[in-house]
C-alpha positions as CSV (number, residue, x, y, z in Angstrom):
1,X,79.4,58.8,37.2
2,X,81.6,61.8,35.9
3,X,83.7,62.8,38.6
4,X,85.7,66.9,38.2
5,X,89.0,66.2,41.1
6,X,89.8,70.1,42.4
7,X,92.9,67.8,43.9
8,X,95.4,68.9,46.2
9,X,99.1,67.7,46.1
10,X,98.7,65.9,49.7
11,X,98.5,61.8,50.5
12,X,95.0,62.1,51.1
13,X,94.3,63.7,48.0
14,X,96.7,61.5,45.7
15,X,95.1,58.4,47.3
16,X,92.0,59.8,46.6
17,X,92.5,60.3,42.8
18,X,94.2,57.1,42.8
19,X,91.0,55.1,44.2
20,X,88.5,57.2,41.8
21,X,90.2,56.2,38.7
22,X,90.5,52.8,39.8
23,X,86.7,52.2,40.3
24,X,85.0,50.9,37.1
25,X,81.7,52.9,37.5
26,X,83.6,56.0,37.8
27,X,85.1,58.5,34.9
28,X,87.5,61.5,35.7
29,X,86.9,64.2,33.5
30,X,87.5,67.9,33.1
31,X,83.9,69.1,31.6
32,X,80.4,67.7,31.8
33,X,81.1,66.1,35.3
34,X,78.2,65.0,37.3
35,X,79.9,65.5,40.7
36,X,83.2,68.1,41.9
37,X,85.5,66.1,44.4
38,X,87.4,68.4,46.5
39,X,90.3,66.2,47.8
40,X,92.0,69.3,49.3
41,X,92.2,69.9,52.9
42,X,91.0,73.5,52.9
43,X,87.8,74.9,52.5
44,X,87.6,75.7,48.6
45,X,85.1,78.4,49.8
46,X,81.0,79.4,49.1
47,X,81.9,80.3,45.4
48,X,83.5,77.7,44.5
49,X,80.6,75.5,45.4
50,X,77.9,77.8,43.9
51,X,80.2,77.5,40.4
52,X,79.9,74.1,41.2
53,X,76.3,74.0,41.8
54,X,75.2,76.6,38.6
55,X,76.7,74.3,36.2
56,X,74.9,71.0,37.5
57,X,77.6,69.5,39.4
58,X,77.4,67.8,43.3
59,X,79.8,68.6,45.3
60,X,81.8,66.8,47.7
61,X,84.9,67.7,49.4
62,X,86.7,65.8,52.3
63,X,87.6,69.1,54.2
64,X,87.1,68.5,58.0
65,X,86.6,72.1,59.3
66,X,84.0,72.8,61.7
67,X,83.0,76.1,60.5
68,X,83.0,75.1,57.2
69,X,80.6,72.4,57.9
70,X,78.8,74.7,59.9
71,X,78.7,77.5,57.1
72,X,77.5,75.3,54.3
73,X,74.2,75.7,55.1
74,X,73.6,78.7,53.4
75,X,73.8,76.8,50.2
76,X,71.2,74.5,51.3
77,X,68.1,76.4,49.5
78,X,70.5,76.9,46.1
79,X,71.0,73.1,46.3
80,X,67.7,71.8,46.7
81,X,66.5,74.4,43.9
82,X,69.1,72.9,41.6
83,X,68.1,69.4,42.9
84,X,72.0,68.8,44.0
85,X,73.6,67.8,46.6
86,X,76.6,69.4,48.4
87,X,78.2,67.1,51.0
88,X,81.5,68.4,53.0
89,X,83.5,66.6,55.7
90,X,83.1,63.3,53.8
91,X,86.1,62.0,54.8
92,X,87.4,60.2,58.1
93,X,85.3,63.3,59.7
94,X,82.4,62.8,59.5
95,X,82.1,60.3,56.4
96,X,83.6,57.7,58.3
97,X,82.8,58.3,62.1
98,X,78.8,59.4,61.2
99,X,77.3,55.7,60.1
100,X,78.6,54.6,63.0
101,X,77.9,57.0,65.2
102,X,74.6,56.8,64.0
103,X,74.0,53.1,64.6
104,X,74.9,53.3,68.0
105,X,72.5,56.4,68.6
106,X,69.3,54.5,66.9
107,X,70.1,52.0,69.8
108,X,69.9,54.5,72.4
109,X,66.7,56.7,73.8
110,X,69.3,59.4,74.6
111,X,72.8,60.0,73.7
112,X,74.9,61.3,76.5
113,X,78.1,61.7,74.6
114,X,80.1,60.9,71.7
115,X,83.6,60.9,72.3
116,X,86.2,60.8,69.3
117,X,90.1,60.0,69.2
118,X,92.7,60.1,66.5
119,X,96.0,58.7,67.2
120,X,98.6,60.1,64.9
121,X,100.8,56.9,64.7
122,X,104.5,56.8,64.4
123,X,105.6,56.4,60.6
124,X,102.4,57.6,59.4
125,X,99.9,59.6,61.0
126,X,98.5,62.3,59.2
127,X,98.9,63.9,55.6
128,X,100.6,67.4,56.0
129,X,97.3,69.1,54.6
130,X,95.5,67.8,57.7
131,X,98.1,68.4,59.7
132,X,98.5,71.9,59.0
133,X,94.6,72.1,60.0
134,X,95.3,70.9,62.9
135,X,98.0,73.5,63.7
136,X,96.1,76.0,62.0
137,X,93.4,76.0,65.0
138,X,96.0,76.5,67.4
139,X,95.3,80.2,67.5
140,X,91.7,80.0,68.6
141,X,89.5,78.5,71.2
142,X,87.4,75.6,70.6
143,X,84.0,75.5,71.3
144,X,82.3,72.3,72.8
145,X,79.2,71.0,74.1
146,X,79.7,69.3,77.6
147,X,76.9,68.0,79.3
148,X,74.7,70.1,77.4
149,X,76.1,73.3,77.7
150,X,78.4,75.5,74.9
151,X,81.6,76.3,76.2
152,X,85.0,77.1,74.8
153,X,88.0,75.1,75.2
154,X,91.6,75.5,74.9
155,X,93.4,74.0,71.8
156,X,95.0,70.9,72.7
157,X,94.2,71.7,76.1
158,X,92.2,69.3,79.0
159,X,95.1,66.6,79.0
160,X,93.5,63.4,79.0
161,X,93.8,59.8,78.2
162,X,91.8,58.1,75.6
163,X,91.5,54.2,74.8
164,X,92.4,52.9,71.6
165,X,92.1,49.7,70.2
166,X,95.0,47.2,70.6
167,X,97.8,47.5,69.7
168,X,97.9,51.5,70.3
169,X,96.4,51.0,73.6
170,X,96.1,54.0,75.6
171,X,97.5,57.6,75.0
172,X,97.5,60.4,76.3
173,X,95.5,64.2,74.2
174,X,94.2,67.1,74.1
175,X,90.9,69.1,72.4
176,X,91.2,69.2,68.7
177,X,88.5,70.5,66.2
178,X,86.1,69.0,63.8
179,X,83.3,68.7,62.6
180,X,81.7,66.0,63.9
181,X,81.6,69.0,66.9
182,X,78.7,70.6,65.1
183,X,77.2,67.2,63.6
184,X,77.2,65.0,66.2
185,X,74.8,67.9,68.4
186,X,72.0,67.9,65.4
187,X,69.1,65.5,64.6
188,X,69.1,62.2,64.5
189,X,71.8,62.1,67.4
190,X,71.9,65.3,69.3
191,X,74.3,64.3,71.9
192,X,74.7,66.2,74.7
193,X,78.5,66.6,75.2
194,X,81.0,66.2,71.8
195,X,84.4,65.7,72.0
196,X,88.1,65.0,69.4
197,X,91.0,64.1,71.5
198,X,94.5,64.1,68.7
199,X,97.2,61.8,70.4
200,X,100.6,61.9,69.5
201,X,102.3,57.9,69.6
202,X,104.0,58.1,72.2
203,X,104.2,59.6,76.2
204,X,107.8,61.6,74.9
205,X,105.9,62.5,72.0
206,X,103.0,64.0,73.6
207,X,105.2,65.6,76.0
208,X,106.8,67.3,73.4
209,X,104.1,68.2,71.5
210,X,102.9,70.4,74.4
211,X,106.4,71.6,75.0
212,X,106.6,73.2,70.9
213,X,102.9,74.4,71.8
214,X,104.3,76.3,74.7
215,X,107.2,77.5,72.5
216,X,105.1,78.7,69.6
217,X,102.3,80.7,71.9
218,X,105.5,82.5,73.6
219,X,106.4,83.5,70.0
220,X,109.8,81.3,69.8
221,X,108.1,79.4,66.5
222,X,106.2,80.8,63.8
223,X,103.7,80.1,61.7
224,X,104.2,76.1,62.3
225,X,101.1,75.4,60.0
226,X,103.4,76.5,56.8
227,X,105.7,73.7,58.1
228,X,103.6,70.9,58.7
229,X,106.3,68.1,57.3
230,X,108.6,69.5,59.6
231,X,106.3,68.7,62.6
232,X,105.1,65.7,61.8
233,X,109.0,64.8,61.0
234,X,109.6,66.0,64.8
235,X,106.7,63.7,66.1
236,X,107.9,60.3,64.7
237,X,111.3,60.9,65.6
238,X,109.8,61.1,69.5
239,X,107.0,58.2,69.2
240,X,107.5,54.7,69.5
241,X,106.0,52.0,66.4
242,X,102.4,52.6,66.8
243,X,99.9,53.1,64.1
244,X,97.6,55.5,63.5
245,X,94.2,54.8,65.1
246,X,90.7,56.5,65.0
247,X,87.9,55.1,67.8
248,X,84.5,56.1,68.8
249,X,82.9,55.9,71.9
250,X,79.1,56.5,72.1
251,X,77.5,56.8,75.7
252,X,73.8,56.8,76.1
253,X,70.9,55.1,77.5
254,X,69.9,51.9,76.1
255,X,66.1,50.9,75.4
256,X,66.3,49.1,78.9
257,X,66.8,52.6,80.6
258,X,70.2,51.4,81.2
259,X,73.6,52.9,80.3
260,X,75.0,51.8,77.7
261,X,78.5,52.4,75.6
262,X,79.7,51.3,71.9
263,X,82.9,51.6,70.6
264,X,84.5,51.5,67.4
265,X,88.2,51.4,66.5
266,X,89.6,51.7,63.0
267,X,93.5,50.7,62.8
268,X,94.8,51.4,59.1
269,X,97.9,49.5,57.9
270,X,100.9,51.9,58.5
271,X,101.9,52.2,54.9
272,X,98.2,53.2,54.4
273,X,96.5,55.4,56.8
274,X,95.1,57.4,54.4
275,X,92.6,54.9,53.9
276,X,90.5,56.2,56.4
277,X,89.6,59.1,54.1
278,X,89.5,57.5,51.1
279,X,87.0,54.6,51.5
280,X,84.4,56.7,52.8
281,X,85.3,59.5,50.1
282,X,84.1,56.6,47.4
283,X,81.3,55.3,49.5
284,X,79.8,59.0,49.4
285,X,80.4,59.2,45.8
286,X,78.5,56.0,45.1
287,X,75.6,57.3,47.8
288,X,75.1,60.2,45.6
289,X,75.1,58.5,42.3
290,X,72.4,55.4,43.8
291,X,70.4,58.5,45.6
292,X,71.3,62.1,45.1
293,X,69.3,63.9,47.9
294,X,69.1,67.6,47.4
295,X,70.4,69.5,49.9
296,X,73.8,70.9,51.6
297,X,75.4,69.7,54.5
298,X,78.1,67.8,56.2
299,X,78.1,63.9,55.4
300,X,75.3,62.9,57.7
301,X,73.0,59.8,56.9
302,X,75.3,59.5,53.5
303,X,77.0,56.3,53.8
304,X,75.6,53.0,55.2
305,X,77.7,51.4,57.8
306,X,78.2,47.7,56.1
307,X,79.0,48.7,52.7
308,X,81.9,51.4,54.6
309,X,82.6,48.5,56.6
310,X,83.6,45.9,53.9
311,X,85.8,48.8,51.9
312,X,87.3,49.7,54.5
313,X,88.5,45.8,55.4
314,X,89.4,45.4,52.0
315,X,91.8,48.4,52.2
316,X,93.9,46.5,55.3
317,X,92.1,48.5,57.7
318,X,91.3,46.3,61.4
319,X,87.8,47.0,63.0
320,X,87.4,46.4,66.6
321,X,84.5,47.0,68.5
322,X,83.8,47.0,72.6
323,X,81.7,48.8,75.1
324,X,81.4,49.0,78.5
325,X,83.8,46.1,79.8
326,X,86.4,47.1,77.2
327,X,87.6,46.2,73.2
328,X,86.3,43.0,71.9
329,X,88.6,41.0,69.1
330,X,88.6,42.1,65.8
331,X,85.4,42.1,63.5
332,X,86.3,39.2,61.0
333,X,85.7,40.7,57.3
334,X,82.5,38.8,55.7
335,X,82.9,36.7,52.6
C-alpha cells in the first residue's frame, strides 16, 4: 500500500511515520498514494479530505475531535461514489477503544454505559498536539448522554474517581471530550450513557490542574492551548511516577438478564505512550488495504480486536482485563 503522511511535528505523529516506514507492506510516497494519513492532531478540514478523495486516495487521520467525527458524515455519499473510504479518530480514540468496546457490547442485550479513562502519567502522558486539544475544549461545554438523555457538561467538571489498572490504581478526573462521545451512542452499541474522565498522576496534580483551570477562566492565563509543553511541564513536576493509562469499562446486561461489566486497561511503557495511537493507526491502515469499505466515518468496526491486541503487546504495552469484582492479572501475549 502507498501511504501520502500530511504529518505533524508532534510524538504521536513522528511515531507514526516512524512505524509506517518500518512496515514491509507499506511505501511512503508523495504522488500516486493509495491512502492520506493525517498524523496531525487537528482537523485537516472537509477540503482537504474531498482533495483527498477526488484524486483516489482513503483517508485516515488520527484526530480525536468529537465534532469532527460527527461532521464527517457529509462526505459519506462522495466516498461511497468514489468507492473510498474515509476513517477519522483512528487513533487511541476510537481506533483503539471501539474493537473492544465492541466485543463487550456483542456480549450484552443492552449496553448501559461505556465509561472511558485516560491517565496522563508522570514523565509521559500526552503529546502536546493532544494536549492542546484537550485545553482547547476548555472554552465550551461538553455534551453527554447519561442514562439516555443529552445534556451538557462542564469541562473537566463532575470530579470523580476512576479505576485504572495496577499500578496507576485509582485517580481522581473530570469530563473531557472525544469522540467515542458520539460513536459509542450509534449502532452496533448504542449505549445509553458515554463518558471520558482525563486524570492527571497524581492527587497534588489534579488539584492543581483545577486550581490553573480556575486561574485561566478568571482571565489570569491565556490562551494555555498555545502553551501546551508548558502545561504538561507543570503536571509532571506535581505527579508522582505513574504511567500513562487508558481503561474501559462497559456496563450492560448480559444474555442471562443479568448485569454485567468488562473492563479493559492498556498501560504503555513510559518511554512509549504514544503507542497507543500508533498500533491502531497501522491496524486501520492494514484494514483498509485487506477490505476498503466505502464510506466515511469515525473508526467503527475497522480494526479486529486480536490482531490490535498482539501489536499492541509487541509494542511493550500491558493488557489487563476485569469486571465486576475488579482487575484480573495481565493478559499474557500469545506465541
Amino acid at each position: 500500500m502507498k501511504i501520502r503522511i500530511r504529518s505533524s511535528n508532534t510524538l504521536v505523529g513522528r511515531a507514526v511515520l516512524a512505524a509506517v516506514q518500518s512496515e514491509p507492506d507499506f511505501d511512503v510516497v508523495e504522488q500516486g498514494a493509495d491512502v492520506v494519513l493525517d498524523t496531525g492532531c487537528v482537523p485537516a478540514g472537509i477540503e482537504a479530505v474531498t482533495s483527498a478523495l477526488e484524486a483516489g486516495e482513503h483517508w485516515v487521520d488520527l484526530c480525536w475531535q468529537r465534532a469532527w467525527a460527527e461532521s464527517i458524515a457529509e462526505l459519506d455519499a462522495v466516498a461511497k461514489e468514489k468507492g473510498r473510504a474515509v476513517v477519522v479518530s483512528a487513533g487511541a480514540f476510537c481506533g483503539l477503544t471501539d474493537p473492544f468496546v465492541r466485543s463487550a457490547a456483542d456480549q450484552m442485550v443492552r449496553v448501559n454505559e461505556v465509561q472511558l479513562g485516560l491517565a496522563v502519567g508522570s514523565g509521559s502522558g500526552l503529546d502536546s498536539g493532544s494536549m492542546g486539544q484537550f485545553l482547547a475544549g476548555r472554552e465550551r461545554t461538553i455534551r453527554m448522554l447519561i442514562g439516555g438523555e443529552w445534556s451538557e457538561r462542564e469541562f473537566y467538571g463532575d470530579r470523580r474517581a476512576f479505576g485504572f489498572p495496577p499500578p496507576v490504581g485509582d485517580l481522581f478526573g473530570g469530563n473531557a471530550d472525544c469522540a467515542d462521545l458520539f460513536a459509542f451512542t450509534q449502532r452496533p452499541v448504542r449505549s445509553a450513557s458515554v463518558r471520558l474522565t482525563v486524570a492527571p498522576p497524581s492527587g497534588l496534580a489534579e488539584r492543581g490542574a483545577r486550581t490553573f483551570l480556575s486561574w485561566v477562566r478568571r482571565g489570569w492565563i491565556k490562551s494555555p492551548e498555545e502553551r501546551p509543553e508548558k502545561v504538561m511541564g507543570w503536571i509532571d513536576r506535581l505527579g508522582g511516577t505513574k504511567p500513562s493509562a487508558l481503561a474501559i469499562a462497559v456496563r450492560g446486561i448480559g444474555s442471562t438478564r443479568l448485569p454485567l461489566e468488562m473492563r479493559f486497561g492498556f498501560v504503555p511503557p513510559v518511554e512509549r505512550p504514544e503507542v497507543l495511537s500508533v498500533a491502531p493507526a497501522l491496524e486501520t491502515l492494514r484494514s483498509l488495504a485487506a477490505d476498503p469499505v466505502p464510506g466515511a466515518g469515525p473508526c467503527s468496526g475497522r480494526v479486529e480486536r486480536t490482531a490490535l491486541s498482539e501489536r499492541l503487546r509487541r509494542g511493550g504495552v500491558e493488557i489487563v482485563e476485569g469486571d465486576l469484582g475488579g482487575w484480573r492479572r495481565p493478559v499474557p501475549a500469545t506465541s
